[in-house]
N, C-alpha and C positions, 0 to 999 in steps of 0.2 A: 697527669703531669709527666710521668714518665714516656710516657709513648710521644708525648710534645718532643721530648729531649731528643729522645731516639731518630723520631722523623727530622728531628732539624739537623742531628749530625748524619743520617742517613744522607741529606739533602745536600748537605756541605761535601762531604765525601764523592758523592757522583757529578757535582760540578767540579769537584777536583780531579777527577777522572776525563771528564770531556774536555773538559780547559789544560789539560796536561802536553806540550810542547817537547817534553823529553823523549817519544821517540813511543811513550805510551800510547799512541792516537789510534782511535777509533775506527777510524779510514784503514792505517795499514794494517790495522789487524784483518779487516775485513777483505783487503786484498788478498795479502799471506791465506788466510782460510782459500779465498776461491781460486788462486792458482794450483795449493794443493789440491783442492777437489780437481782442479780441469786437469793437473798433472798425473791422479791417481784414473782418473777413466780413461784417460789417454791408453796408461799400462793397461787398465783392465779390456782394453776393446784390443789389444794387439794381444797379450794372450788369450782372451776367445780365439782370436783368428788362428792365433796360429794351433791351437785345441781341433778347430774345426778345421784344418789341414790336415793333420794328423788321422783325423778319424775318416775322410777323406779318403785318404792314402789307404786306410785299413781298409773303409770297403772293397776300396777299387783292388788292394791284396788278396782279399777274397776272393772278389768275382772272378779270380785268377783258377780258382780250384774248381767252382763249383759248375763251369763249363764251357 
């Protein structure tokens, strides 16, 4: 009996979530999420690079001494 109640307001609740017009929608969340991901790899792939300029740089520093 209980679990009846539960799932029926469970059920209420997440149609009231998808049905939500206020700005709560599903969609832009899911946008918002993937542009941070594609805005955070974006940074993570420009400082690799420019890591791997750097070290770069140091060998080529080196190769200066060693002959």
């Amino acid at each position: 009996m209980y679990q009846y109640k539960f799932l029926k307001k469970f059920g209420k609740k997440i149609k009231e979530f998808f049905s939500d017009e206020s700005g709560g929608n599903l969609v832009e969340y899911a946008l918002l999420i993937g542009f941070a991901l594609f805005i955070f790899f974006i940074i993570v792939g420009i400082i690799t690079g420019m890591l791997d300029w750097v070290q770069g740089l140091a060998d080529d520093f080196s190769d200066l001494f060693k002959g």
